[in-house]
Residue frames relative to the residue before (quaternion, step in Angstrom):
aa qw qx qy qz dx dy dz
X 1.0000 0.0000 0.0000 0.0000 0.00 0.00 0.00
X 0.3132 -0.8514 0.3964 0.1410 3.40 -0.95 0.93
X 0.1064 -0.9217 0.3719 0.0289 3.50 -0.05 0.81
X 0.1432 -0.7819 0.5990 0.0965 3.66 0.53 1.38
X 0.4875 -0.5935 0.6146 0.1798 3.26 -1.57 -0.08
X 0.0799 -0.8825 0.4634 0.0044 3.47 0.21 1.10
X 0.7127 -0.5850 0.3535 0.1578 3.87 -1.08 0.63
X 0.4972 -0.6612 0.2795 0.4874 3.99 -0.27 0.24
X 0.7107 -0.5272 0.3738 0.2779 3.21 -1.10 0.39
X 0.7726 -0.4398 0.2292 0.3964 3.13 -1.84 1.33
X 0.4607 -0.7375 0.4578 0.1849 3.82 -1.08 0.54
X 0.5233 -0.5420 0.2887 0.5907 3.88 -0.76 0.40
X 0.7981 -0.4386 0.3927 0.1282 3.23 -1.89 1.29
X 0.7313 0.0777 -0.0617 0.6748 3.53 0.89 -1.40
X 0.5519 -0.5514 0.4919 0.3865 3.77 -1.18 1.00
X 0.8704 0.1254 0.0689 0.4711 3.46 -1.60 0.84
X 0.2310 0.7227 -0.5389 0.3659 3.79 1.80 0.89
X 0.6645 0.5502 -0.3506 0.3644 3.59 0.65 -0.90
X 0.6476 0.5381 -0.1704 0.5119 3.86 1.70 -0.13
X 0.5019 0.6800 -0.2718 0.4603 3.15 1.95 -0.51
X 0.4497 -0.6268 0.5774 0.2674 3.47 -1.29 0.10
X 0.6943 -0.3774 0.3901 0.4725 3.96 -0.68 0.66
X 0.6330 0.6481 -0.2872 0.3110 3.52 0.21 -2.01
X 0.8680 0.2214 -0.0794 0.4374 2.72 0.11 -2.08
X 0.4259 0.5549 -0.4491 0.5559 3.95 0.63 0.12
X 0.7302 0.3535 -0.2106 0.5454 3.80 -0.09 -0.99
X 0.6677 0.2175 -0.4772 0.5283 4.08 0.29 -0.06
X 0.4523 0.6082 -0.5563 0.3406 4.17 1.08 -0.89
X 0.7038 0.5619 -0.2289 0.3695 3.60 0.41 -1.88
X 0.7530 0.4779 -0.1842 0.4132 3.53 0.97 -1.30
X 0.5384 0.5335 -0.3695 0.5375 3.72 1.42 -0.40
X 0.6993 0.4932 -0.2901 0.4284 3.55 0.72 -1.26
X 0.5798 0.6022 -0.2858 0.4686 3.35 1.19 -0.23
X 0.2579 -0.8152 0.4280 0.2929 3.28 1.09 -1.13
X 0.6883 0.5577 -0.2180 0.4094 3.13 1.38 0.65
X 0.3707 -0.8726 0.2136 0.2354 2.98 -0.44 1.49
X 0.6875 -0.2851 0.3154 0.5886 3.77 -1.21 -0.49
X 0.6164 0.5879 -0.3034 0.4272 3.66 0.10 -0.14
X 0.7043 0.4136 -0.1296 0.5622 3.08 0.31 -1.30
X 0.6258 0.4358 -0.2777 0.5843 3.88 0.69 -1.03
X 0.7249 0.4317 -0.3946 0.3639 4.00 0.23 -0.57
X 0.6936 0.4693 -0.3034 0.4546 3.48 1.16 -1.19
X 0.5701 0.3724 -0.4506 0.5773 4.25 1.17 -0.44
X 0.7820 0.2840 -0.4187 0.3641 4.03 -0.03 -0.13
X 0.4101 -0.5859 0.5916 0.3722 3.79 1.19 0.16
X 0.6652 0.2610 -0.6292 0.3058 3.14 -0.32 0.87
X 0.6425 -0.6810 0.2159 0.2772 3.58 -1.43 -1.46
X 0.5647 -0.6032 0.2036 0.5252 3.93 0.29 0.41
X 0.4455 0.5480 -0.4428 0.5524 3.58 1.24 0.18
X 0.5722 0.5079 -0.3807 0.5194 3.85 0.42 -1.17
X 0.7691 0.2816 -0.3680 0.4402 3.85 -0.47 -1.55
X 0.5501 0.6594 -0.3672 0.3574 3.56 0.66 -1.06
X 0.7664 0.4891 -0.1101 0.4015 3.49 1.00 -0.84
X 0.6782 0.4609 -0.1700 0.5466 2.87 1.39 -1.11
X 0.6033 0.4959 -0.3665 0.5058 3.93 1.39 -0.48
X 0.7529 0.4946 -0.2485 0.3559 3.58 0.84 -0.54
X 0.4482 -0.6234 0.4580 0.4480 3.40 2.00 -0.24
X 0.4810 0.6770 -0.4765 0.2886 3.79 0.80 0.46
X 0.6900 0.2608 -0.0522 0.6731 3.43 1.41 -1.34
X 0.0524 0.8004 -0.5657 -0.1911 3.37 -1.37 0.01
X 0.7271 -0.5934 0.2516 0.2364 2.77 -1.20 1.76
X 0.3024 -0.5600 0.6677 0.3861 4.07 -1.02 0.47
X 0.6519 -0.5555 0.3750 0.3546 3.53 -1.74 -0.32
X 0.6714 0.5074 -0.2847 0.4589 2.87 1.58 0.16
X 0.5961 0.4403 -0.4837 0.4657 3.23 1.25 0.08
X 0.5147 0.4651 -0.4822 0.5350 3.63 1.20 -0.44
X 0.6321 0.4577 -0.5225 0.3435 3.68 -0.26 -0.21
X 0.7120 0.5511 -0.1749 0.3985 3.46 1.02 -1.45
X 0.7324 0.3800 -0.3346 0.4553 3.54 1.10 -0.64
X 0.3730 0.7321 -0.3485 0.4511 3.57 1.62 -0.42
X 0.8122 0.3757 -0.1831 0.4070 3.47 0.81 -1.66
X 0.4978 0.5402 -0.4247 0.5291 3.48 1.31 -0.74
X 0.8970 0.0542 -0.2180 0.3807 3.76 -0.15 -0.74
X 0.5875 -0.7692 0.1885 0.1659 3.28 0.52 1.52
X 0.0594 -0.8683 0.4405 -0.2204 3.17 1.24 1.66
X 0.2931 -0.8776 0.2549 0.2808 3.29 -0.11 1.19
X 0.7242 -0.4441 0.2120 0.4831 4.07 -0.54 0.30
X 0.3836 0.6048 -0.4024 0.5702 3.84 1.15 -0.14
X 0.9406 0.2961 -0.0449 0.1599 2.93 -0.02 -1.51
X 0.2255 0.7952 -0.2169 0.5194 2.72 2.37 -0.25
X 0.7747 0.4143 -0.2283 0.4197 3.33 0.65 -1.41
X 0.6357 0.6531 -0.1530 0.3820 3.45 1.10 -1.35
X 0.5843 0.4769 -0.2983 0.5850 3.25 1.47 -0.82
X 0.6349 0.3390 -0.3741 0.5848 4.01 0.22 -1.19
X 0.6396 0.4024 -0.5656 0.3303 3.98 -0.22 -0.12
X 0.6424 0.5586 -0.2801 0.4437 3.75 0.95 -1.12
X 0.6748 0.2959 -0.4261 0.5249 3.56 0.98 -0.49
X 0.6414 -0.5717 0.3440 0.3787 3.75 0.51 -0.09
X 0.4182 0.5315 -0.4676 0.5691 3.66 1.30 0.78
X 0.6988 -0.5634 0.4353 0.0694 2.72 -2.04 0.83
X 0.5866 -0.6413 0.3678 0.3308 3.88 -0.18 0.76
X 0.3458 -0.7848 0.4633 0.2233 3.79 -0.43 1.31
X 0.8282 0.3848 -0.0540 0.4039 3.25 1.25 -0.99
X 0.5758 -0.7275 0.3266 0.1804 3.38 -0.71 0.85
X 0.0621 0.8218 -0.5470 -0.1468 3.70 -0.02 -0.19
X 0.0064 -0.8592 0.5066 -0.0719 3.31 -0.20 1.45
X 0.5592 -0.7059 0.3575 0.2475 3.88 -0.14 0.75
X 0.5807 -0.6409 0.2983 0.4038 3.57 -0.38 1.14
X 0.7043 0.4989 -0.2126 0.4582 3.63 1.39 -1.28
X 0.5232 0.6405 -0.4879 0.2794 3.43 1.14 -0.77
X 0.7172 -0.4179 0.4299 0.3553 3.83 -1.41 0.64
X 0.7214 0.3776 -0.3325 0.4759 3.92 0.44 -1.19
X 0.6021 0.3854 -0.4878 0.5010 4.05 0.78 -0.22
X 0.2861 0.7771 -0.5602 -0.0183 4.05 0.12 0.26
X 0.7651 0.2982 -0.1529 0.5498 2.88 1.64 -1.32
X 0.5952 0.4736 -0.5294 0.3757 3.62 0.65 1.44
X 0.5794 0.5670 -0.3140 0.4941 2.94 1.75 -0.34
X 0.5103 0.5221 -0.2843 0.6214 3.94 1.33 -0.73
X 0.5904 0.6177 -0.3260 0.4045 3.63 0.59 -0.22
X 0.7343 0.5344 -0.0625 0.4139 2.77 0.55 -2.22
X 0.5910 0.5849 -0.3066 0.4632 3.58 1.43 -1.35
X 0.6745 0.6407 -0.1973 0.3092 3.11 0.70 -1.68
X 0.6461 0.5007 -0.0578 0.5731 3.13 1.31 -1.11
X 0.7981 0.1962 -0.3061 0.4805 3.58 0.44 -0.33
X 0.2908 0.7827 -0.3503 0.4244 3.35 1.64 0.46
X 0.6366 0.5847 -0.0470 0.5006 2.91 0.86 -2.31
X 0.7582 0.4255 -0.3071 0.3870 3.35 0.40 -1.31
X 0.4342 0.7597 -0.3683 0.3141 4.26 0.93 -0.37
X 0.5946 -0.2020 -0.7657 0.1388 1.57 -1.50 1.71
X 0.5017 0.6416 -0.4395 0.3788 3.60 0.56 0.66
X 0.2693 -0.8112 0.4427 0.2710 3.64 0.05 0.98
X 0.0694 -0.6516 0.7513 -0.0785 3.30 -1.67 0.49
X 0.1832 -0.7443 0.6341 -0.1018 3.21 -1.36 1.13
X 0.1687 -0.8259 0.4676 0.2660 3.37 -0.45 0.49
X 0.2146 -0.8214 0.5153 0.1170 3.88 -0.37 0.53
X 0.4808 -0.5874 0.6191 0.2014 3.09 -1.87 1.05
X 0.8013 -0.2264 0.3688 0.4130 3.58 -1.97 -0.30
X 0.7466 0.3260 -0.0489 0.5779 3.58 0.69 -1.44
X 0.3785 -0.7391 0.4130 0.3740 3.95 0.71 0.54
X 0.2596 0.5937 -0.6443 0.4062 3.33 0.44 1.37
X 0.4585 -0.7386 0.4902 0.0632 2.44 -1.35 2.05
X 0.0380 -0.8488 0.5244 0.0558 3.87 -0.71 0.68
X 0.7553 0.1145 -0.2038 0.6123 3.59 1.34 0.61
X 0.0532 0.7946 -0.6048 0.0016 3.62 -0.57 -0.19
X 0.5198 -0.5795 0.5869 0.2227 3.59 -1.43 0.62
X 0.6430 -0.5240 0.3619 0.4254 3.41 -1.56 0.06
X 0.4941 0.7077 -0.3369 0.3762 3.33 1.71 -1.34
X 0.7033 0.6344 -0.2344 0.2191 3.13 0.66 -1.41
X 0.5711 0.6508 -0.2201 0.4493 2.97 1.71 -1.40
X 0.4565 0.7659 -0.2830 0.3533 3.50 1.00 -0.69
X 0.8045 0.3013 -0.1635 0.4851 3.07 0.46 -1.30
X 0.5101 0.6971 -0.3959 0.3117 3.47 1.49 0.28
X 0.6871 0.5263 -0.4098 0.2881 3.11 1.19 -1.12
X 0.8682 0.2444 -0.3459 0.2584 2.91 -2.19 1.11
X 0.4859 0.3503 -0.6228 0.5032 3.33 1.36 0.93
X 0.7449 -0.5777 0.1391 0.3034 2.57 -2.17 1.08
X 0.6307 -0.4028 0.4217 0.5120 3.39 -1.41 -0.54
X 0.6474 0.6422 -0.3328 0.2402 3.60 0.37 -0.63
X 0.6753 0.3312 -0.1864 0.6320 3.66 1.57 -1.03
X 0.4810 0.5229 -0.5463 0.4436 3.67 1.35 0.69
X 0.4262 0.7393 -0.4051 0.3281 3.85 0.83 -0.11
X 0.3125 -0.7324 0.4465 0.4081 3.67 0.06 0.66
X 0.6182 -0.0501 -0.7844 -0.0057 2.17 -2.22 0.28
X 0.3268 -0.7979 0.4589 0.2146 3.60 -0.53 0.90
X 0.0423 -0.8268 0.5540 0.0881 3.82 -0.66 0.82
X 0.1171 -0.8663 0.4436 0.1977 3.26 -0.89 1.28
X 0.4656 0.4771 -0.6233 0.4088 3.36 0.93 1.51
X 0.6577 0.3870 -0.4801 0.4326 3.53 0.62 0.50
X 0.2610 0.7666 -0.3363 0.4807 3.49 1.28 -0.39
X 0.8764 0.2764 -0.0957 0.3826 3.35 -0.01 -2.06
X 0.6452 0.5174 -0.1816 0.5320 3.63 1.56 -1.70
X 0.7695 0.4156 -0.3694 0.3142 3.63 0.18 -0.84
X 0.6771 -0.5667 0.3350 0.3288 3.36 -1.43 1.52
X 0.7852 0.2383 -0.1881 0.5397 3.71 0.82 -0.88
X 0.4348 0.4596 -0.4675 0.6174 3.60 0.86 1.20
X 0.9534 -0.1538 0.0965 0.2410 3.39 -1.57 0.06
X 0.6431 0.6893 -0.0348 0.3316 3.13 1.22 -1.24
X 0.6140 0.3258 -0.3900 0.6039 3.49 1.19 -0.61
X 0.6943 0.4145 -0.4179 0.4142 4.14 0.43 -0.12
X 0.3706 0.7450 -0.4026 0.3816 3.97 1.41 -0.16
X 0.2085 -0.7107 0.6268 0.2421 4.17 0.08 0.84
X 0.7509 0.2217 -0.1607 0.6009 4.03 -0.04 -1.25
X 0.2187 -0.6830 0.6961 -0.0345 3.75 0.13 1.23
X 0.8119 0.4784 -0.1474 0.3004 3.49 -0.18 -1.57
X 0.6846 0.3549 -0.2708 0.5762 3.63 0.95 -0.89
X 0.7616 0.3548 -0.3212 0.4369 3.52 0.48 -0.87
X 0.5832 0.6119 -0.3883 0.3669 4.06 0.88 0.20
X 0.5675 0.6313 -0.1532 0.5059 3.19 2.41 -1.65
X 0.5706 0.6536 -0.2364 0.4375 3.60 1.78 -0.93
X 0.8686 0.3186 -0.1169 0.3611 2.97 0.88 -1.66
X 0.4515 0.7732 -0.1950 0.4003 3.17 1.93 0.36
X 0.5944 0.5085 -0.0379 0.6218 2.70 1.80 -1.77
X 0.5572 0.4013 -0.5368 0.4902 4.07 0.98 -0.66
X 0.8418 0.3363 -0.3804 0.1832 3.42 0.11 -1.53
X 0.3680 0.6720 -0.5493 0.3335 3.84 1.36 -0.03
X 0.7705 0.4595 -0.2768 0.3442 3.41 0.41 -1.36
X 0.6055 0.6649 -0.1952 0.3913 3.41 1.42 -0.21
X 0.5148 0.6768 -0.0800 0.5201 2.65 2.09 -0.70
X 0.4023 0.7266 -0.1966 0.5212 3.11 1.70 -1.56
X 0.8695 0.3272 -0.1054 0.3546 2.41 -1.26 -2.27
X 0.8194 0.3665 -0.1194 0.4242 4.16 0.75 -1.30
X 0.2295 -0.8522 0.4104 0.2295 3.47 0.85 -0.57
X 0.3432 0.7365 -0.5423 0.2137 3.51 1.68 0.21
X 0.5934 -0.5667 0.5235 0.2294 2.84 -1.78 0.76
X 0.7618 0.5037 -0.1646 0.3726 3.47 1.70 -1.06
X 0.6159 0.4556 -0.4120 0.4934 2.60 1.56 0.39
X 0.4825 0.6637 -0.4054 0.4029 3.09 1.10 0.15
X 0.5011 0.5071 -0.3806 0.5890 3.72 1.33 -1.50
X 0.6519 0.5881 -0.2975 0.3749 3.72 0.21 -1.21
X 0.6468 0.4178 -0.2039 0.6046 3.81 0.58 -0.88
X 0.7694 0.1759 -0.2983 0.5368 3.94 0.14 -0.62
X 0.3817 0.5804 -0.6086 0.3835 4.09 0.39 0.46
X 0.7937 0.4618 -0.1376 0.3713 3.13 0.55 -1.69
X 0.7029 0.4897 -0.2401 0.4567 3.16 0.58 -1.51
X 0.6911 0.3826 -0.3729 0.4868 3.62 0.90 0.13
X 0.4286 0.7836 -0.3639 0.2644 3.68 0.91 0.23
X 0.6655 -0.4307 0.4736 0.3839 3.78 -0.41 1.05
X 0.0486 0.6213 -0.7399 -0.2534 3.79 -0.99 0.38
X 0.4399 -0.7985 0.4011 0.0892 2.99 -1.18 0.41
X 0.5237 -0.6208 0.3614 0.4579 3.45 -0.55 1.64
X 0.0189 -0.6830 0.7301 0.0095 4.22 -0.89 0.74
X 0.2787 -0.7307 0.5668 0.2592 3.11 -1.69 0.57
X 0.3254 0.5639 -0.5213 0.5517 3.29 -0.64 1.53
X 0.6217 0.4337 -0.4192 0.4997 3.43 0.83 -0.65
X 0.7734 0.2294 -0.0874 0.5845 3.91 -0.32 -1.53
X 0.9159 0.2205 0.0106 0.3353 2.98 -0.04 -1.10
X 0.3038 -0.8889 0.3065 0.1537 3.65 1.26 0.85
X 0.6453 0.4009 -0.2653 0.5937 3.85 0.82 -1.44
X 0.6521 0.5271 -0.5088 0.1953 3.45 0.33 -1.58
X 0.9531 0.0507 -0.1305 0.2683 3.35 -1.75 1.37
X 0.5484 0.6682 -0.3443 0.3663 3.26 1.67 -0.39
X 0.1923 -0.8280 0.4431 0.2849 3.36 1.14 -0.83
X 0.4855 0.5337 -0.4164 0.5532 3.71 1.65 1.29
X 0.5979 -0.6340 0.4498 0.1956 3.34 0.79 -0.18
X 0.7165 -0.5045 0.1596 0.4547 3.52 -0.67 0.70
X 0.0149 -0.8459 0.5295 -0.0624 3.64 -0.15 0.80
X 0.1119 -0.7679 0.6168 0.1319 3.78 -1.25 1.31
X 0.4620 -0.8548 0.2257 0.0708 2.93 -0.71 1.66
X 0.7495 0.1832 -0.4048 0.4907 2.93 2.07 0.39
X 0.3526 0.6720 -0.4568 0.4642 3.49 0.99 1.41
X 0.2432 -0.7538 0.5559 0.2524 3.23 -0.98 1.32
X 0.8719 -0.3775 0.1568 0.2698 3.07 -1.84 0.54
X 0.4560 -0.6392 0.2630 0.5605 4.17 0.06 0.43
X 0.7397 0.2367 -0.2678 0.5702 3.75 -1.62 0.30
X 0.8313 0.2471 -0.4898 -0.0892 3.84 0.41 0.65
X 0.7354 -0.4262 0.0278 0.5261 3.97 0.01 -0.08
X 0.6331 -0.4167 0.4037 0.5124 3.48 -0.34 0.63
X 0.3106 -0.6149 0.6283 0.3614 3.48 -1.24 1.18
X 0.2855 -0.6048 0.7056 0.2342 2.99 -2.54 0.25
X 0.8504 -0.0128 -0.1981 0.4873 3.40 1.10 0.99
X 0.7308 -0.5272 0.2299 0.3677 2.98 -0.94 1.51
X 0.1546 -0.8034 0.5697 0.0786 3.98 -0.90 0.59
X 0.4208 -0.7258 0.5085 0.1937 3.16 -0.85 0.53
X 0.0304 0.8872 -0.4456 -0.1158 4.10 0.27 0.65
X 0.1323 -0.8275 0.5224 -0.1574 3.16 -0.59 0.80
X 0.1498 -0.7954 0.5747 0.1209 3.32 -0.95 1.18
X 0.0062 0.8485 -0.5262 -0.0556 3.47 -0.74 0.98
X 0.8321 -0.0700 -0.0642 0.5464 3.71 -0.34 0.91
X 0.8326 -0.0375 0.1287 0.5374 3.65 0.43 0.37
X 0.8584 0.3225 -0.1290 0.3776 3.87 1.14 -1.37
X 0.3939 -0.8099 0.3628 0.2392 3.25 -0.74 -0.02
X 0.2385 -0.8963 0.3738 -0.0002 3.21 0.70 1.47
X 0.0288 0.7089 -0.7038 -0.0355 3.97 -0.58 1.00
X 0.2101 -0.6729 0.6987 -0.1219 3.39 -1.05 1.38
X 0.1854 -0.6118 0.7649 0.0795 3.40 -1.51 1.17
X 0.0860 -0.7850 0.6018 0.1193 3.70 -1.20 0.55
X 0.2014 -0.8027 0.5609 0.0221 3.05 -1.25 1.41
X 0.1779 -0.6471 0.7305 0.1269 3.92 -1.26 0.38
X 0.0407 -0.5969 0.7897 -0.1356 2.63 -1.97 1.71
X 0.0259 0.7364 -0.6724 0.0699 3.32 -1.15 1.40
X 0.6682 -0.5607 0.3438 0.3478 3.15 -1.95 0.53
X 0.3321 -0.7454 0.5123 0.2676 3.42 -1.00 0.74
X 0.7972 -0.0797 -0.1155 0.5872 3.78 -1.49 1.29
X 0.1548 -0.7663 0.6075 -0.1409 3.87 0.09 1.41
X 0.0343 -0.7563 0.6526 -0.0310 3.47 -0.81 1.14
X 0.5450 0.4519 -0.3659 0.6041 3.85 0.85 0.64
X 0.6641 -0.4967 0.5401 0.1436 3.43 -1.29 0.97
X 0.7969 0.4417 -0.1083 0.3977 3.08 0.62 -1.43
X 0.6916 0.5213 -0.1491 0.4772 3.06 0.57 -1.84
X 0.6539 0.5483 -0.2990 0.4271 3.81 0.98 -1.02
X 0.8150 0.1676 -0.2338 0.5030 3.59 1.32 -0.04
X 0.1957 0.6097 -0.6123 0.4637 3.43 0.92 1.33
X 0.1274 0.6518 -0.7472 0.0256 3.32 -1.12 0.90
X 0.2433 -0.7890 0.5546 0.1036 3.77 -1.30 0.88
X 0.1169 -0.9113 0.3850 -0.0874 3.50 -0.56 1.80
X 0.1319 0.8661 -0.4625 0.1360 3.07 -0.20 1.56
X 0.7041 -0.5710 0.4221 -0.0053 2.68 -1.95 1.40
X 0.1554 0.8203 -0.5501 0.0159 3.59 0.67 0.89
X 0.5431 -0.6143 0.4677 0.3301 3.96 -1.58 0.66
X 0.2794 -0.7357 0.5833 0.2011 3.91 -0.47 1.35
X 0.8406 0.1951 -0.1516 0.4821 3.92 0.93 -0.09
X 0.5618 -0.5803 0.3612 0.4661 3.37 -0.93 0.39
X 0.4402 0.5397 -0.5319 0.4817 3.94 0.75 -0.49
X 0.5373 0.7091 -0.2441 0.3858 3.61 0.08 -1.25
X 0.8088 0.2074 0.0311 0.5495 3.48 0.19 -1.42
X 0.4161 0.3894 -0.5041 0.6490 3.65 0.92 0.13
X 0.8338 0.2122 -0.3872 0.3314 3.48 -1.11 -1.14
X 0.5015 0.5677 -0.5678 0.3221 4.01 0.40 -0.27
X 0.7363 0.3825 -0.4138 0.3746 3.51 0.50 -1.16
X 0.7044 0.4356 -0.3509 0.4370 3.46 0.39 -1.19
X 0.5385 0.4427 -0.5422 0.4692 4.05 0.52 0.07
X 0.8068 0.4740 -0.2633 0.2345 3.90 0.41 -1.03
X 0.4175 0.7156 -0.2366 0.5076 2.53 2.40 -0.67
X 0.7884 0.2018 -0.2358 0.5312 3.64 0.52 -0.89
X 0.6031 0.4140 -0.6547 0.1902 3.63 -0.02 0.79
């Protein structure tokens, strides 16, 4: 099992939030939501005079109603905390480190699980897609990006986007960069991190790279002419977008799934999300084993 070393956690949601008053955080959260005082009073049982009050610095929230309006508009567990500091209450949640002793039996999990998952890679991911476990399978799809973006903290949206990372061997480069853009926007949404945001314009300004497959399909791939957004002949129309990829010789189509922790009560654990790489064709699933086989 592979165990990069991975960077600090996702930052406060609203810039310079940690300076903010409860109020204004809790109406910030409640716009981004799209939802109004009303609508927020009748899911927290209370009334639009109350939030009204409490956004303007008139009322101040107990810790349970800040918990409770937090949960109605689905404020993530980070941020949960950040709010009860701003109203002047202690943090509900813990943030315990992936390595720390008390995560033994989520980390032994996690292994277990990306074990299980083999020859199909999976990675487990942080807040900031920083990778913080990974399978052997996984390793696969590393070979030949450079040495430099192998340096922990490992990121597997630079990993995937950067010209001397994944990308120049990617066949549908374009759809599957436009994908991974569009997840981390919505992420952006739902979280408001600034770091993801630095994180989103790093990438999103990278060089695409010239890839054969594009003009010139066979050139260097060692698969032959290849349309990069046509599945393979005789099969069924995908039902979700694949990621193709040439690794050592094969052409690998890969569906990608996310699994996260359900109703998380750790900081941490509440942004672990586990991503795997399943084979959309038999070719696919042949070459995974015999690639995982020989490392």
């Amino acid at each position: 099992m592979t165990t990069p070393s991975t960077g600090p956690g996702p930052a406060d949601p609203v810039p310079g939030g940690a300076r903010m008053g409860v109020g204004a955080l809790l109406r910030q959260w409640r716009e981004r939501r799209r939802v109004s005082q009303l609508e927020l009073a009748l899911r927290a049982d209370s009334s639009a005079r109350h939030i009204s009050f409490v956004e303007t610095g008139r009322a101040t929230p107990s810790r349970a109603m800040v918990l409770r309006l937090a949960e109605h508009l689905d404020v993530p567990v980070r941020d949960r905390n950040a709010l009860l500091i701003a109203a002047g209450y202690a943090p509900a949640y813990p943030e315990t480190p992936l390595h720390d002793p008390a995560m033994t039996a989520v980390r032994a999990g996690l292994e277990q699980l990306l074990t299980a998952y083999e020859p199909n890679p999976a990675l487990v991911l942080d807040g900031h897609y920083d990778v913080a476990l990974t399978n052997r399978a996984a390793l696969v799809l590393l070979t030949g990006v450079s040495a430099d973006l192998l340096r922990p903290p490992l990121n597997a949206m630079r990993l995937t986007l950067h010209p001397r990372g994944l990308a120049p061997r990617i066949v549908n480069l374009a759809q599957w960069r436009s994908h991974l853009l569009e997840r981390m926007q919505r992420n952006m949404i739902l979280r408001g991190s600034s770091q993801l945001r630095a994180l989103h314009d790093e990438v999103s300004a990278y060089p695409v790279p010239d890839r054969p497959g594009a003009e010139d399909p066979g050139a260097d791939t060692g698969v032959g002419s290849v349309n990069p957004a046509a599945p393979a002949d005789g099969a069924p129309p995908a039902l979700a977008l694949p990621m193709r990829i040439v690794v050592e010789g094969h052409l690998l189509t890969l569906i990608s799934t996310l699994t996260t922790f359900n109703t998380p009560m750790d900081v941490t654990v509440s942004e672990l999300a586990v991503e795997t790489f399943l084979p959309a064709d038999p070719e696919t699933a042949k070459a995974l084993v015999a690639l995982t086989e020989a490392r």
